[in-house]
C-alpha positions as CSV (number, residue, x, y, z in Angstrom):
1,X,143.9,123.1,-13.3
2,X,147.1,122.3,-15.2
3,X,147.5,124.9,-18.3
4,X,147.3,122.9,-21.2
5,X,144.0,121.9,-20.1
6,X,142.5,125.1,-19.2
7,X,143.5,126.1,-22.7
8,X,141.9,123.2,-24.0
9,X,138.6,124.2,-22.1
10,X,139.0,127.9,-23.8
11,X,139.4,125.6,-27.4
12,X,136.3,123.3,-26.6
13,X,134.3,126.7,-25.8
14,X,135.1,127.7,-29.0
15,X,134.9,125.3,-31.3
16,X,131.5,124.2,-29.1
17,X,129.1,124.7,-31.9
18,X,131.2,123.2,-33.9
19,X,131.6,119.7,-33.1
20,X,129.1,116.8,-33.0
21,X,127.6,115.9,-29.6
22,X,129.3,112.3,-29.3
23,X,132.7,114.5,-30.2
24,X,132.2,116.9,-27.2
25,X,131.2,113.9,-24.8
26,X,134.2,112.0,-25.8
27,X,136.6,115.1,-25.5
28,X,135.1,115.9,-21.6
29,X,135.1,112.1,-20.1
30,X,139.0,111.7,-21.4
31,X,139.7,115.3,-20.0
32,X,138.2,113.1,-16.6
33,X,139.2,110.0,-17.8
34,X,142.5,109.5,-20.2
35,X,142.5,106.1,-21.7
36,X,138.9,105.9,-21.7
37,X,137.0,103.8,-24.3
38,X,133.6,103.0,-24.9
39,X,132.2,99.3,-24.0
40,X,128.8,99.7,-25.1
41,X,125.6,99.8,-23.5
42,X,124.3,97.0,-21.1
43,X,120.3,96.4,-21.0
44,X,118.3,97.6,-17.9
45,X,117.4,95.1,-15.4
46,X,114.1,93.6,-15.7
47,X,112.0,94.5,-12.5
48,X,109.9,91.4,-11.7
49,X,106.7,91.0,-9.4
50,X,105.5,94.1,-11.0
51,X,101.6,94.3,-12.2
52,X,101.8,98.2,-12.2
53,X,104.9,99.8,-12.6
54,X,105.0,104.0,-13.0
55,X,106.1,105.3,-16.3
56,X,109.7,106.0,-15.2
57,X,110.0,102.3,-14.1
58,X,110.8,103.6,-10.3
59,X,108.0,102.4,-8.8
60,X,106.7,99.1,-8.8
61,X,103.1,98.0,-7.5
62,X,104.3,94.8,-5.8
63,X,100.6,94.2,-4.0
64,X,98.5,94.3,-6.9
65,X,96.7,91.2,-6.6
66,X,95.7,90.0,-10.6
67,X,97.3,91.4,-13.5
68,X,96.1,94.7,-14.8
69,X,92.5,95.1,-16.3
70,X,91.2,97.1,-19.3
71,X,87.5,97.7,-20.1
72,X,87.1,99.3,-23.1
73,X,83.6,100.9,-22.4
74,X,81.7,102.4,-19.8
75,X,79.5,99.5,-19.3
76,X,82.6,96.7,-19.1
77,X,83.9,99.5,-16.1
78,X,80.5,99.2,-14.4
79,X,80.5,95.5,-14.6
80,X,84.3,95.2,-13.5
81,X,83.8,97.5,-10.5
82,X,80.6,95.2,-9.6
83,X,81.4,92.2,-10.0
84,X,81.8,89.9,-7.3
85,X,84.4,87.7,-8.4
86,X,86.2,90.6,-9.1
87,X,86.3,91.2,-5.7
88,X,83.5,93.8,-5.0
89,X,84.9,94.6,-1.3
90,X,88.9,94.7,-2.4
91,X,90.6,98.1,-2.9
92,X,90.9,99.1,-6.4
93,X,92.8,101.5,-8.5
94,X,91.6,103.0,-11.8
95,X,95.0,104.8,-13.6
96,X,95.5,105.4,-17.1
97,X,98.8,105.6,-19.0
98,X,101.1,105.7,-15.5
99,X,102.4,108.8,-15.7
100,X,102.4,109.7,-12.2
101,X,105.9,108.8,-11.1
102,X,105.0,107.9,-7.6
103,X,102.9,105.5,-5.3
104,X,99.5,107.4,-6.4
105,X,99.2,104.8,-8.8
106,X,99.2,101.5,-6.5
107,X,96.7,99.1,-4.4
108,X,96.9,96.1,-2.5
109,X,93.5,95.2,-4.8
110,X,92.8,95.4,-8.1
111,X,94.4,97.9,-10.7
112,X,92.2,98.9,-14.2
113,X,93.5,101.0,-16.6
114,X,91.0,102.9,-18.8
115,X,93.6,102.9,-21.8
116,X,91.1,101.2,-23.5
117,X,88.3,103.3,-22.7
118,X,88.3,105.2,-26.1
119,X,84.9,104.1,-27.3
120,X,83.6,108.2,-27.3
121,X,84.7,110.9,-28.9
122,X,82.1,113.5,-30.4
123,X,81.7,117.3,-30.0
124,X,78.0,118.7,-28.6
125,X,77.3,122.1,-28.5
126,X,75.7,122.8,-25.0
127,X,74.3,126.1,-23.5
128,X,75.4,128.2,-26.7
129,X,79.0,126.8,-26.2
130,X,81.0,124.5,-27.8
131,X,82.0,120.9,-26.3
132,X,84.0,117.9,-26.8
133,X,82.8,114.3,-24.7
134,X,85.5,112.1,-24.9
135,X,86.1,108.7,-22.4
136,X,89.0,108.8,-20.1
137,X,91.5,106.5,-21.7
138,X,91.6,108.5,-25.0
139,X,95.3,110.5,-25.0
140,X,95.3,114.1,-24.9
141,X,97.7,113.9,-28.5
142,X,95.1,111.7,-29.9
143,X,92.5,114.7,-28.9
144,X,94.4,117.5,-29.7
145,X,94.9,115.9,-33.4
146,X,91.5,115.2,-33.8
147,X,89.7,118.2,-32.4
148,X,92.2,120.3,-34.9
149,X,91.2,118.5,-38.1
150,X,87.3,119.1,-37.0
151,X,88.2,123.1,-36.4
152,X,88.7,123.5,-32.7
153,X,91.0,122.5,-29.7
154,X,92.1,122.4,-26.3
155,X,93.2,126.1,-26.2
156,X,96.5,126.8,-24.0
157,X,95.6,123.9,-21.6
158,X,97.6,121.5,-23.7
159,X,100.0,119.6,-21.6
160,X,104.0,119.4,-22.6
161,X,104.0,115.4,-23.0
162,X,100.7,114.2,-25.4
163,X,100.8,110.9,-24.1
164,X,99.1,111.4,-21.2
165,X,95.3,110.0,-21.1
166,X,92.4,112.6,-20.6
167,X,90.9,111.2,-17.1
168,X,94.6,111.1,-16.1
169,X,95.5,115.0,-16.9
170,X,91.7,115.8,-15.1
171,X,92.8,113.6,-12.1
172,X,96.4,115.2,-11.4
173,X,94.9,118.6,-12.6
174,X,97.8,119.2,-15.0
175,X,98.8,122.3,-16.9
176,X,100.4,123.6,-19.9
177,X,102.3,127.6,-19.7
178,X,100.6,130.5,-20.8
179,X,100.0,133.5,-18.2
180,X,97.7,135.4,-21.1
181,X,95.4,132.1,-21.0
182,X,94.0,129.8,-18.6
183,X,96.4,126.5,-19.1
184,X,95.3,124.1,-16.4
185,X,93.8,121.3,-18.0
186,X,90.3,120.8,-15.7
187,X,89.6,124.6,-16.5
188,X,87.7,123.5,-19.5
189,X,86.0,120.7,-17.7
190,X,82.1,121.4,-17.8
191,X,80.9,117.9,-17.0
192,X,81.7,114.2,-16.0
193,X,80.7,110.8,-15.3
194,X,82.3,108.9,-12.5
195,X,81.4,105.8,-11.1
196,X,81.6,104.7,-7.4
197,X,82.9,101.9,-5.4
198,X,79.6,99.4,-6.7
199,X,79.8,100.2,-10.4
200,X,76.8,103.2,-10.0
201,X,77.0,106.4,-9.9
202,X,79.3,108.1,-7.3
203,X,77.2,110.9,-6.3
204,X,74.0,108.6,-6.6
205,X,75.0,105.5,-5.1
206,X,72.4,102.7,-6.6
207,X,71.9,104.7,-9.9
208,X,73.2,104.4,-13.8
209,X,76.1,106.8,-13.9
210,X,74.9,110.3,-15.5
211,X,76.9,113.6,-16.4
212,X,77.6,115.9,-13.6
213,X,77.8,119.1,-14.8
214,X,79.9,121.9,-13.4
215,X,76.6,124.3,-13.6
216,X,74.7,122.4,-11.4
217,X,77.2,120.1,-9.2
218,X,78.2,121.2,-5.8
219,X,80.9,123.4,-6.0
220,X,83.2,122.2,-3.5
221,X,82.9,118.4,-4.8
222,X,82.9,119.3,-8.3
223,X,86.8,121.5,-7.8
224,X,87.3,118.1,-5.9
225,X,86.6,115.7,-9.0
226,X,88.4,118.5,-11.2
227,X,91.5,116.7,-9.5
228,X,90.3,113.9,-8.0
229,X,93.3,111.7,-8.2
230,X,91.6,108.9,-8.3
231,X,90.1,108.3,-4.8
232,X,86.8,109.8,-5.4
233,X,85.7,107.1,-7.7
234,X,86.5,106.3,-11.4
235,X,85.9,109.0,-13.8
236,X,85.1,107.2,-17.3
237,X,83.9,110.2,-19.5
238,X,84.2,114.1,-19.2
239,X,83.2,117.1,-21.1
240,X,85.3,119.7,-22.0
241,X,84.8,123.4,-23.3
242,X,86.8,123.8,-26.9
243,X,88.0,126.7,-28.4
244,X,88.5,127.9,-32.6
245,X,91.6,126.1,-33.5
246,X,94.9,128.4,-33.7
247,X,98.2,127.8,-35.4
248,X,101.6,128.9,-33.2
249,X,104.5,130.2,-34.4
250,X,107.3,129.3,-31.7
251,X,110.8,130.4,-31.1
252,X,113.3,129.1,-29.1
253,X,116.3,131.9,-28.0
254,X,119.2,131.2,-26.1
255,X,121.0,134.1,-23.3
256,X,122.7,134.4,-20.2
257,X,120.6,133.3,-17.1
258,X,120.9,137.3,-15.9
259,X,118.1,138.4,-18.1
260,X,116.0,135.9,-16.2
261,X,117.3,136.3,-12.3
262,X,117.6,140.6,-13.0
263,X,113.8,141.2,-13.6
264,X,112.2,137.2,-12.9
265,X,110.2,135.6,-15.6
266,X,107.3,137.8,-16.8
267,X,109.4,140.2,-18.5
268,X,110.9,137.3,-20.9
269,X,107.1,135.8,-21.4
270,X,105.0,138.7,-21.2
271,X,104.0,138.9,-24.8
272,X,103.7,134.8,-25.2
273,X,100.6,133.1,-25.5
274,X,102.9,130.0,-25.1
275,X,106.1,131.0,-23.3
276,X,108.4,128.3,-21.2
277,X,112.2,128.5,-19.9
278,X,114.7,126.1,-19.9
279,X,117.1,126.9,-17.3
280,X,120.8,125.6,-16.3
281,X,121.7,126.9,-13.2
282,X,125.3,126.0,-13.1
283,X,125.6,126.5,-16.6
284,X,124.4,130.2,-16.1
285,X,122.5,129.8,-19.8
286,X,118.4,129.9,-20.8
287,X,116.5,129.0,-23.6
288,X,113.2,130.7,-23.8
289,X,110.4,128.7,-25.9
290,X,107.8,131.7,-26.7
291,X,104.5,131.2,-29.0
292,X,102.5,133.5,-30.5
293,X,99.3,132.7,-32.6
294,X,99.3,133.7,-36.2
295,X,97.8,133.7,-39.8
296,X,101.1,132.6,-40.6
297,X,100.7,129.7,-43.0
298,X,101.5,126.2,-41.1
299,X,103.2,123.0,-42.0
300,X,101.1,120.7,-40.5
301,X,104.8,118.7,-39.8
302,X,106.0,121.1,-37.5
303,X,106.0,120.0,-34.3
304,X,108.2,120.3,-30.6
305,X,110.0,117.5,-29.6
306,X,111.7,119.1,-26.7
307,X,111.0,116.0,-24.6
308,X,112.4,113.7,-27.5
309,X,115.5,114.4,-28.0
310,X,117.1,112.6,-30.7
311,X,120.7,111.1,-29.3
312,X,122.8,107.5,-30.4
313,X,123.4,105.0,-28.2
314,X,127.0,106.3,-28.1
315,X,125.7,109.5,-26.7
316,X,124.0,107.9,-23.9
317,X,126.5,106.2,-22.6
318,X,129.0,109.1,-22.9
319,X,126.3,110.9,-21.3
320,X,125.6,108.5,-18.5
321,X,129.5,108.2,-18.0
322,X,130.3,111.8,-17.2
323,X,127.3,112.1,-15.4
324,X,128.5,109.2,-12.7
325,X,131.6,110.6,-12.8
326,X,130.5,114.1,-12.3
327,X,128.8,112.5,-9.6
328,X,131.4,110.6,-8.1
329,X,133.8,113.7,-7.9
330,X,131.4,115.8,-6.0
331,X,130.2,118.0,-9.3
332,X,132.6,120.8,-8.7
333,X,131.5,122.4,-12.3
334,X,128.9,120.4,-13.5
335,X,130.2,120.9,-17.7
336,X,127.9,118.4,-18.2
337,X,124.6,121.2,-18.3
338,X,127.0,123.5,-20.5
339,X,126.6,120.5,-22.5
340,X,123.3,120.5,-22.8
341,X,122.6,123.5,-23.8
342,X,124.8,123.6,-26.6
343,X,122.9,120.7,-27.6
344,X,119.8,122.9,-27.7
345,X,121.4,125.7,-29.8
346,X,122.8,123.0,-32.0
347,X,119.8,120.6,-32.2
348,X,116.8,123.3,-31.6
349,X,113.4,121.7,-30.0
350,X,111.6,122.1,-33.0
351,X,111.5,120.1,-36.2
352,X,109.9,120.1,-39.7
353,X,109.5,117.7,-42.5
354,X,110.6,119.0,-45.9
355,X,110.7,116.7,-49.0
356,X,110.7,113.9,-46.4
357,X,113.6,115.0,-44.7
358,X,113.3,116.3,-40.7
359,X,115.0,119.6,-40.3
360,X,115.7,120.9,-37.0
361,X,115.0,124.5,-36.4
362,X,114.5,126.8,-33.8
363,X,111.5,129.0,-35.5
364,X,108.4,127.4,-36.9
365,X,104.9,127.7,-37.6
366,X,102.4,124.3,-36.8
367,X,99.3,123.7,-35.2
368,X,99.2,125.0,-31.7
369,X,98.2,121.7,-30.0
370,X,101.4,119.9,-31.8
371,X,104.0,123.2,-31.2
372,X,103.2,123.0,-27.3
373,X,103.2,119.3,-26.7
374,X,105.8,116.7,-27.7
375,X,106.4,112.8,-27.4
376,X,108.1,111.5,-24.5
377,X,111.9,110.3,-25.5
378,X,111.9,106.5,-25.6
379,X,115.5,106.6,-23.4
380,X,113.6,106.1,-20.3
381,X,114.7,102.6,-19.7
382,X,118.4,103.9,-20.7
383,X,118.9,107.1,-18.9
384,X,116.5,106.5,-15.8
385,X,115.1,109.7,-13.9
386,X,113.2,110.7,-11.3
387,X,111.1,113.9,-11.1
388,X,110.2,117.1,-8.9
389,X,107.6,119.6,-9.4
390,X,106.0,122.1,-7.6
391,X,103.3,125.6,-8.3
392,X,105.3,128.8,-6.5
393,X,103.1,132.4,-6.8
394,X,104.5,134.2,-9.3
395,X,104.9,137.2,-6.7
396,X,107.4,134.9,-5.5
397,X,108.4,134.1,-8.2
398,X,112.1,136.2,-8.7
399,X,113.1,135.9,-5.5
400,X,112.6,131.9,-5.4
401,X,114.8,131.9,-8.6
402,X,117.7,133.5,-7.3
403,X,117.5,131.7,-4.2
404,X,117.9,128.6,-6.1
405,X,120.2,129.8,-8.0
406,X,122.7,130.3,-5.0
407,X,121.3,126.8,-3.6
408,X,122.8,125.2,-6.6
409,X,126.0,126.6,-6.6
410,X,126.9,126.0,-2.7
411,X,124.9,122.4,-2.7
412,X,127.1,121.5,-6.4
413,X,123.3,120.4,-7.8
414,X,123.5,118.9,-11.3
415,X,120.8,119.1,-13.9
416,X,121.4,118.0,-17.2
417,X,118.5,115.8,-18.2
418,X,116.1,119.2,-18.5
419,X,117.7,121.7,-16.3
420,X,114.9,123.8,-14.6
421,X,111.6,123.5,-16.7
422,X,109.3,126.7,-15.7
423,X,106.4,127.0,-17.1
424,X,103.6,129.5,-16.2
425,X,99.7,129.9,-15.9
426,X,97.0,132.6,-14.6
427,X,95.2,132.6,-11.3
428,X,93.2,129.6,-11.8
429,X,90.4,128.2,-9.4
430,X,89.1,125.4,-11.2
431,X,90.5,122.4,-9.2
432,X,90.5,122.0,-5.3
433,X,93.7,120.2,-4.6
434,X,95.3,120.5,-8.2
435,X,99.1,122.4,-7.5
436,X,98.4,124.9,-9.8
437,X,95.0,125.8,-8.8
438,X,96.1,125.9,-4.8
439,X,97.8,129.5,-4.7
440,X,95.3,132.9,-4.5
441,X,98.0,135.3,-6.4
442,X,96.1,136.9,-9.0
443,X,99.7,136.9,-10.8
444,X,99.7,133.3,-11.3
445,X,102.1,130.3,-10.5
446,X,105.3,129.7,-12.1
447,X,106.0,126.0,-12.2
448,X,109.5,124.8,-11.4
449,X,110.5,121.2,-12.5
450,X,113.4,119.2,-12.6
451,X,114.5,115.9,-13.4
452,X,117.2,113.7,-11.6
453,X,118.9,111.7,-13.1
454,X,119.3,107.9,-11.3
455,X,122.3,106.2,-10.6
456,X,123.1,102.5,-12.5
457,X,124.0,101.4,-8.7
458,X,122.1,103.5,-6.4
459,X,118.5,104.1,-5.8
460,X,116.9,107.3,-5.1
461,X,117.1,107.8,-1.5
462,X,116.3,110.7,0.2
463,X,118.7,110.4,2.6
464,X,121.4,110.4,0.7
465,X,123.6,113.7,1.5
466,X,125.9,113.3,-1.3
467,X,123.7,112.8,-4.1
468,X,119.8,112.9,-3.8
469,X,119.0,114.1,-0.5
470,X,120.0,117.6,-1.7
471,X,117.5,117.6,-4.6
472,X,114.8,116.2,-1.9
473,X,116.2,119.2,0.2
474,X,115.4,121.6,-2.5
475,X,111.6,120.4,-3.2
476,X,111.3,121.2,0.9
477,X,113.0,124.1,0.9
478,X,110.9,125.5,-2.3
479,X,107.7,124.5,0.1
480,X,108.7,126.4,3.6
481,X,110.6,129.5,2.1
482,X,108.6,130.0,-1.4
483,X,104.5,128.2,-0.1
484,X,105.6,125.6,-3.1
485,X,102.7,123.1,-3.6
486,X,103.9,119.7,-4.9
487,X,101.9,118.6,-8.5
488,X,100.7,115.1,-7.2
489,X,101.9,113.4,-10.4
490,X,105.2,114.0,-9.7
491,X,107.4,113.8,-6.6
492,X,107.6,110.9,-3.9
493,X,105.0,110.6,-1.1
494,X,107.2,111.7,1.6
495,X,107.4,115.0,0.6
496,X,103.7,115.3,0.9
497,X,103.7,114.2,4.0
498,X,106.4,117.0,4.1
499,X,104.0,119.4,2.8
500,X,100.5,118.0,4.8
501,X,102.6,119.1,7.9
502,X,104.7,122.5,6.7
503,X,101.6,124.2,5.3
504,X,98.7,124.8,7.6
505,X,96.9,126.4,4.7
506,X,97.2,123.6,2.5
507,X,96.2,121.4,5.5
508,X,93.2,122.8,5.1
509,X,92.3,122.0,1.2
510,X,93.5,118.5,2.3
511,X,91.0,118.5,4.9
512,X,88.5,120.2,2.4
513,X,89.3,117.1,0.5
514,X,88.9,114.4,2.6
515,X,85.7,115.5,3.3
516,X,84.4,114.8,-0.2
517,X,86.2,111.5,-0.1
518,X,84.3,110.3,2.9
519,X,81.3,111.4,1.3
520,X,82.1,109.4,-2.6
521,X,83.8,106.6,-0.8
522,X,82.9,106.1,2.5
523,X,84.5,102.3,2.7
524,X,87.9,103.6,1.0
525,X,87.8,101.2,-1.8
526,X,89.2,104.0,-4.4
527,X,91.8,104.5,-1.2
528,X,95.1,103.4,-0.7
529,X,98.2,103.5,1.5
530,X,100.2,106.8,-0.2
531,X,96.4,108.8,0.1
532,X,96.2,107.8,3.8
533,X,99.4,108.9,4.8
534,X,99.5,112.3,2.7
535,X,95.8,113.7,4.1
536,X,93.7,112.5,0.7
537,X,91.4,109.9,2.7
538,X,90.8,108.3,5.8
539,X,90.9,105.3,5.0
C-alpha cells in the first residue's frame, strides 16, 4: 500500500466518527475506485410465475397451482381444506407471513396463508394460570402490543423481527435471547387447534377441530406440533401461557472482539435478561445489546430498530458498490464491516421520540416486547440477502467462536449486512425438531446467524468457491465440528440434507418426526418435495 494512502486510512480511522455514512462510503470506493461517481439506483427485477415467493424474494414457488388463498376464520379454513373444488386430494401448504427463506414454504398444490386468520384474540385464565388464545395469522408485534396495554406479555420469548405471524413462530419453533429465561417461542404453548388434511380435526380425523392441550396430548406428538413446520396439519389457533408485563432498559456497548473470543459469551450476558452480540469478525469489533428489567419509568416510544436501519438511497448504492467490489478483489480486508460498526456507534439501535422528533440513542427504557423486537428494514428488494442460522451448545460455545474466527480470516468471509448475530437461550425441551430445543446441554444454545449479501449478477450457489460456497462451507462445518442444528426457517434445503446425513443423533428426532407425520397425514397432503428429501415425511 502506497503511503499517502495508508496515511489516509490512519486519517479516515480518525476522523471515523466524524463523518456522515454516505461521506465514509464515498471516501472508501474512490480509495478502490478513483473517478468514481454515482449513477443512481436501478429497480429490482420483477420475478414472474411466482404465486408464493419467500420473504427475501429468493425463492419462488413456481408450482403453485391457483393464486394464494386467505381465510379469515377457522370455519372458511375448514371449508377451504374440504372442499372439493378446491382440490380435496391436491397437496397443500398453509404459511403465514413467508418468513422462512427457503423451499419450506412451497407445493405443487394449493398455498393458504392464515394472514388473515386474526378473528381471536382474548386472554382465559386456565388451571390457576394466565393465557392468551389468539388465531395463527395474528403477528407476534400485533400481540406483544396488545397483550402489554391489557398488563401482560410474551415474557423473553419475543422474537427479534415482530412481523412474523403466531402459527409461523410455533411452526419453525423460533426464539428470542435470554439464558436467565426460557426464550423459545413454543415454550409458552399450552394448547392448539390444528386441522387435518379433510378440514377435521388432525388428531381426530372426522371430528370439529378442538384444543389440544399440552397437559393431556401425547407428549411426543404434542413437542412435534410445538414445531410442526407445517406438515402435520394446519394449526389455526393456539394458547399460550403469559406473563406480568415488564419494561427493559437496554444498552448497546461497543469493544474489541477479545473480550468475547478470551472468556466466550456468558461472561458478557450473564447478568442480562435480554443480552445479544453483534459480531464483525474481520472487523475484530462487538456490540453487546444487554436488557435488564426495571421500575425505571418508560417511554412508551422507545423501541429497537436494529433490523431497520435507517440509510439513503445514496448509501445503498455506495454500500452495494464496495461490497461487489470487495467481492470482486477477493476481500483481502473487508473495510466494509469496520464500516458497519461505526455505523452502529454513530447511529445506535435504539430510538426515542421526543417532541416528535426520533433521537437515536444507545440506552433506553420501553416496553420489553418493543426493546427486544424490531421491524424488518424495507431494503430487502434493494440490498438482497440470503440467511444462515444454526443452535450450537453453549459448552461449545467459545471454542466454535474462535474457530470461526480463524475461518474467516483464512477463507476472506465478508459480513456486513449483520455480521454474526448470537443470540442465546436456556436448556429448553419444548419442541421436538425446533433447532433450539434439539441440544441436551443444560448450559443452553448460543445461536449463530449471518446474513449474505446477494450479488446483482449472481445467484446464490453453493458451489461457488469464490463467493458463496465458503459461507455454505461454514453452515457445514459449524454442523460436523460444533453438532450445529440448522433453524428450519432459515438456510437452503441442501444443507439439511447435509445435516439428515452428518448427525446420527439428529437422524433420529427426524425419524421421531416422521413418525407423527405418518400418523397426522398419512396421504402427505401437508407434504412436499423439500420435507421428503430432508427426513420430515415420507411422502
Amino acid at each position: 500500500m502506497a503511503v499517502g494512502r495508508r496515511a489516509g486510512w490512519v486519517l479516515l480511522f480518525g476522523l471515523g466518527a466524524c463523518l456522515t455514512p454516505e461521506a465514509r462510503l464515498q471516501w472508501r470506493i474512490r480509495q478502490l475506485k478513483p473517478g468514481f461517481q454515482p449513477t443512481g439506483l436501478s429497480a429490482p427485477a420483477a420475478r414472474s410465475g411466482c404465486r408464493v415467493t419467500s420473504y427475501n424474494d429468493q425463492v419462488c414457488c413456481e408450482q403453485v397451482q391457483e393464486d394464494l388463498k386467505g381465510p379469515e376464520t377457522l370455519d372458511g379454513l375448514r371449508a377451504m381444506l374440504h372442499d372439493e373444488d378446491a382440490g380435496k386430494h391436491r397437496r397443500v401448504k398453509v404459511v403465514g407471513a413467508l418468513h422462512s427463506g427457503n423451499r419450506i414454504v412451497c407445493t405443487d398444490g394449493i398455498a393458504i396463508t392464515t394472514e388473515n386468520l386474526t378473528d381471536v384474540m382474548r386472554l382465559e385464565r386456565r388451571d390457576g394460570v394466565q393465557t392468551v388464545v389468539v388465531d395463527a395469522g395474528v403477528q407476534v408485534g400485533d400481540l406483544g402490543q396488545w397483550l402489554y396495554e391489557q398488563g401482560w406479555s410474551l415474557g423473553f420469548t419475543v422474537l427479534g423481527f415482530r412481523g412474523v405471524t403466531v402459527g409461523g413462530a410455533v411452526g419453525t419453533a423460533t426464539h428470542g435471547s435470554s439464558l436467565r429465561h426460557p426464550s423459545i417461542f413454543p415454550s409458552r404453548l399450552e394448547g392448539l387447534w390444528v386441522l387435518g388434511p379433510d378440514g377435521t380435526d388432525a388428531l381426530q380425523p372426522g371430528q370439529p377441530p378442538v384444543e389440544h392441550k399440552r397437559s393431556s396430548t401425547p407428549d411426543e406428538i404434542f413437542r412435534a406440533l410445538a414445531g410442526n413446520l407445517g406438515v402435520l396439519g394446519a394449526v389455526a389457533r393456539v394458547r399460550l401461557r403469559v406473563e406480568r408485563r415488564f419494561d427493559l432498559q437496554v444498552e448497546a456497548t461497543y469493544d474489541d472482539e477479545k473480550v468475547l473470543l478470551r472468556d466466550g459469551p456468558r461472561p458478557l450476558i450473564a447478568n442480562c435478561d435480554y443480552g445479544q452480540i453483534v459480531w464483525f469478525p474481520r472487523a475484530g469489533s462487538i456490540m453487546t445489546m444487554c436488557g435488564q428489567k426495571t421500575t425505571q419509568p418508560s417511554r412508551g416510544s422507545a423501541q429497537s430498530v436494529l433490523l431497520d436501519p435507517r440509510a439513503t438511497p445514496l448509501e445503498i448504492q455506495l454500500f452495494k458498490e464496495l461490497m461487489e467490489d470487495t467481492i470482486e478483489n477477493g476481500a483481502p480486508s473487508c473495510t466494509i464491516e469496520t464500516e458497519r460498526y461505526w455505523r452502529y456507534k454513530s447511529h445506535p439501535p435504539l430510538e426515542t421520540v421526543c417532541n416528535c422528533c426520533t433521537q437515536e440513542t444507545s440506552k433506553a427504557v420501553g416496553p420489553g416486547y418493543r426493546m427486544m423486537s424490531s421491524d424488518l428494514t424495507g431494503l430487502r428488494a434493494e440490498v438482497p440477502e440470503i440467511d444462515f442460522e444454526l443452535a450450537i451448545p453453549m459448552a461449545k460455545a467459545k471454542d466454535a467462536l474462535t474457530w470461526v474466527n480463524q475461518f474467516a480470516d483464512d477463507q476472506r468471509l465478508c459480513l456486513p449486512l449483520i455480521g454474526l448475530f448470537l443470540r442465546f437461550s436456556p436448556k429448553d425441551g419444548s419442541s421436538l425438531l425446533g433447532h433450539g430445543s434439539a441440544h441436551d446441554d443444560p448450559d443452553g444454545v448460543m445461536f449463530v446467524e449471518f446474513v449474505v449479501f446477494v450479488r446483482e449478477k449472481h445467484k446464490p450457489d453453493p458451489n461457488d468457491a469464490s463467493y458463496y460456497g465458503r459461507y455454505w462451507q461454514l453452515a457445514r462445518e459449524l454442523v460436523d465440528r460444533f453438532d450445529g442444528r440448522l433453524h428450519w426457517g432459515k438456510n437452503a434445503q441442501d444443507l439439511f440434507e447435509y445435516q439428515k446425513d452428518h448427525s446420527p443423533a439428529f437422524k433420529l428426532r427426524l425419524d421421531a418426526f416422521r413418525k407423527v407425520a405418518d400418523q397426522l397425514d398419512p396421504s402427505g397432503r401437508f407434504a412436499n418435495d423439500f420435507s421428503k428429501r430432508v427426513g420430515l415425511t415420507t411422502h
